[in-house]
C-alpha positions in Angstrom: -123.1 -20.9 -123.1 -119.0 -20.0 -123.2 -118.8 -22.6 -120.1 -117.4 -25.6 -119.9 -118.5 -29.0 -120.2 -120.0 -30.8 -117.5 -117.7 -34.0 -116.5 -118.6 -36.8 -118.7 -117.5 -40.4 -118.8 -117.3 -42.1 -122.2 -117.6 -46.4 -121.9 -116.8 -48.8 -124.8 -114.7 -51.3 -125.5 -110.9 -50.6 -126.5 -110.1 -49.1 -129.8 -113.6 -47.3 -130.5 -112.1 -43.6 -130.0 -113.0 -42.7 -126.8 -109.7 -40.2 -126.8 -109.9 -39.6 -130.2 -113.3 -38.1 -129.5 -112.1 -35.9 -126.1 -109.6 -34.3 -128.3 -112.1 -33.4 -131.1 -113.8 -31.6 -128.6 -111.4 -30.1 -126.8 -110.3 -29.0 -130.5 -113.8 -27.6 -130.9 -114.2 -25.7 -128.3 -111.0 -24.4 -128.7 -109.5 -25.1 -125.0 -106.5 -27.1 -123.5 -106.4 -31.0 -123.3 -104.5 -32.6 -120.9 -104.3 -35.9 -121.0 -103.6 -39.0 -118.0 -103.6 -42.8 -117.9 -105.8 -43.7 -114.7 -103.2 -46.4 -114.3 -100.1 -43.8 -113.6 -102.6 -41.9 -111.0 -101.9 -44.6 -108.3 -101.9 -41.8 -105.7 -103.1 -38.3 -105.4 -98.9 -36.9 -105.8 -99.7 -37.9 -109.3 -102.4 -36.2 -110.1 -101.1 -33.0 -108.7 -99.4 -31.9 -111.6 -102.2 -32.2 -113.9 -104.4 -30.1 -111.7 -101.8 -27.4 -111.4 -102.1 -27.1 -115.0 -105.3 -26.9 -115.5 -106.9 -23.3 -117.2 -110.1 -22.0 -117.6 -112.7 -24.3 -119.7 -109.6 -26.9 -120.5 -110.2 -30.5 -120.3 -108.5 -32.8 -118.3 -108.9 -36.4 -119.9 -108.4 -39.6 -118.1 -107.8 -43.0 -120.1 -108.7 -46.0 -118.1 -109.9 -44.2 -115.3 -111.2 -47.5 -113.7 -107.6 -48.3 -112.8 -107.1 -45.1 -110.3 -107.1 -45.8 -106.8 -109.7 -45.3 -104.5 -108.0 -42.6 -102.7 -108.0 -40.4 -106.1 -111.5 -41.1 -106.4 -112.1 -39.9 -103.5 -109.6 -36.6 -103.7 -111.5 -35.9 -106.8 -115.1 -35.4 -105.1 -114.4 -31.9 -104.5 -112.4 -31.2 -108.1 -115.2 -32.3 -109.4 -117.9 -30.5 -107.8 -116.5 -27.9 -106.3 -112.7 -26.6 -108.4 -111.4 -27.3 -105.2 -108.1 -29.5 -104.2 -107.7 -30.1 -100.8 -104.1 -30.6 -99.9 -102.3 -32.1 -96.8 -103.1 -33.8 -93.6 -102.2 -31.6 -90.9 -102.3 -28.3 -92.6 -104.6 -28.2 -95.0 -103.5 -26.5 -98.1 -106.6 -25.4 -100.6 -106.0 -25.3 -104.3 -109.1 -23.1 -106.3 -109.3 -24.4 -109.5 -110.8 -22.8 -112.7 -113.8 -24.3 -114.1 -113.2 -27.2 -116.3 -114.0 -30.4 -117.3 -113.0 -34.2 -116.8 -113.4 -36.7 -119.2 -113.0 -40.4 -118.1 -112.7 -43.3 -120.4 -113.2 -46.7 -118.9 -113.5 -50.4 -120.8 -115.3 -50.9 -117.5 -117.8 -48.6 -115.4 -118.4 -51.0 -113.3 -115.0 -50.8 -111.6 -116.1 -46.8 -110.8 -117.5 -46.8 -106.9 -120.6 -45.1 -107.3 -119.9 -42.6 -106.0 -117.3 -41.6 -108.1 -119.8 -42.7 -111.2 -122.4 -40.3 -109.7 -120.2 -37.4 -110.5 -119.8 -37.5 -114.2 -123.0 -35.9 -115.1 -123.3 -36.9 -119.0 -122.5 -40.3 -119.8 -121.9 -42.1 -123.1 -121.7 -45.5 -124.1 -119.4 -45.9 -127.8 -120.6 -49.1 -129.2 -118.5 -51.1 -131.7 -118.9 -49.6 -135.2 -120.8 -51.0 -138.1 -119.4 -52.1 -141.2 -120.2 -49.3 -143.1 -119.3 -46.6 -140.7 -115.9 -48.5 -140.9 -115.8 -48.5 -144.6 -116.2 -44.5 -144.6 -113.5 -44.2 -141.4 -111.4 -46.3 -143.7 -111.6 -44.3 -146.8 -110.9 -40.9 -145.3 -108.0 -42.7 -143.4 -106.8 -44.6 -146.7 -106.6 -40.9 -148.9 -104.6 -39.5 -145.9 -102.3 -41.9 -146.2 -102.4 -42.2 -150.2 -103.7 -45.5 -150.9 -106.3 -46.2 -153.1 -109.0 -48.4 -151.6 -112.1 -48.1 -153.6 -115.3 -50.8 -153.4 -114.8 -54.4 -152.5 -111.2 -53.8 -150.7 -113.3 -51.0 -148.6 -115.6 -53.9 -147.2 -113.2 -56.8 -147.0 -111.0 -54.3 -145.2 -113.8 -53.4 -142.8 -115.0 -57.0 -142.5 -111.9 -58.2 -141.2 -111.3 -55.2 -138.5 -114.0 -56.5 -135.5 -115.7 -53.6 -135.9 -112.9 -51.5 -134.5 -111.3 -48.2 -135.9 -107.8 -48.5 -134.5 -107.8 -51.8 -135.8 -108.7 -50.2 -139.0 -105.6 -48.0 -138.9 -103.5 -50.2 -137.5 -104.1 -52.5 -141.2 -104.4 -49.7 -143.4 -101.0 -48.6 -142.0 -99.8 -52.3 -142.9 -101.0 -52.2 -146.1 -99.3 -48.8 -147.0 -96.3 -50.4 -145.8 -96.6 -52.9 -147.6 -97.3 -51.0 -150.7 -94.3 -49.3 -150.5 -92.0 -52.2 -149.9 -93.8 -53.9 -152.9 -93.6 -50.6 -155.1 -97.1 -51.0 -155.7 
């Protein structure tokens, strides 16, 4: 449609990807990515900047946006529906945004007001990963980074990661440490 996205909220556990997978698209549809912790957005100063920044079709992308305050929440009703900022107490200064999208990840949903939740049009749930979409994660990760896991070391490796891509990498990258210290 050469539109943007409408706002989506990705929930899963920690480690499954759920940035990983806003910057693919944001990649794929060739657009900006800007990227927040919902933790650092205590108050709506803080989200300020981001919105200033935002350009046509770009994402903005909040990790852990369970942990904002309710008063971004609530700021963000019209960002979200309308590409409008609302600024000030007494004099209310308007910001008109460009179309875009947000992305919220969350560990948690629950911790959204509904509200808030209602907002995010498409919603995804990223479930742990299977073995076997591990083991393939893990060999395209292992050639990048020039070790050579083939067959039994791809499973044990997967079987001991609890079903969990960045604890995946975070191994691999042990082992091709310690690989190179052992000149192996």
């Amino acid at each position: 449609r050469r539109d943007c996205l409408r706002h989506s909220l990705f929930t899963g556990g920690p480690g499954l990807g759920k940035t990983t997978i806003s910057q693919a698209i944001a990649n794929d549809m060739n657009v900006d990515i800007q990227i927040a912790n919902g933790g650092k957005l205590r108050s709506i100063k803080y989200l300020l900047p981001y919105l200033a920044k935002i350009t046509k079709h770009s994402i903005f992308f909040v990790d852990e946006i369970h942990r904002m305050t309710m008063a971004v929440e609530e700021f963000l009703y019209p960002v979200m529906e309308d590409f409008r900022a609302d600024i000030g107490s007494e004099e209310v200064m308007v910001l008109n945004l460009p179309d875009f999208t947000l992305i919220g990840a969350t560990t948690n949903q629950g911790n959204l007001s509904p509200p808030f939740s209602d907002r995010f049009l498409d919603k995804y749930r990223i479930d742990y990963y299977k073995d076997e979409e591990l083991v393939q994660l893990i060999k395209i990760n292992s050639e990048k980074l020039q070790l050579n896991m083939i067959g039994d070391s791809l499973i044990t490796l997967a079987k001991a990661c609890k079903s969990t891509p960045r604890i995946a990498n975070a191994r691999l990258s042990f082992l091709r440490d310690y690989c190179v210290t052992k000149n192996i």
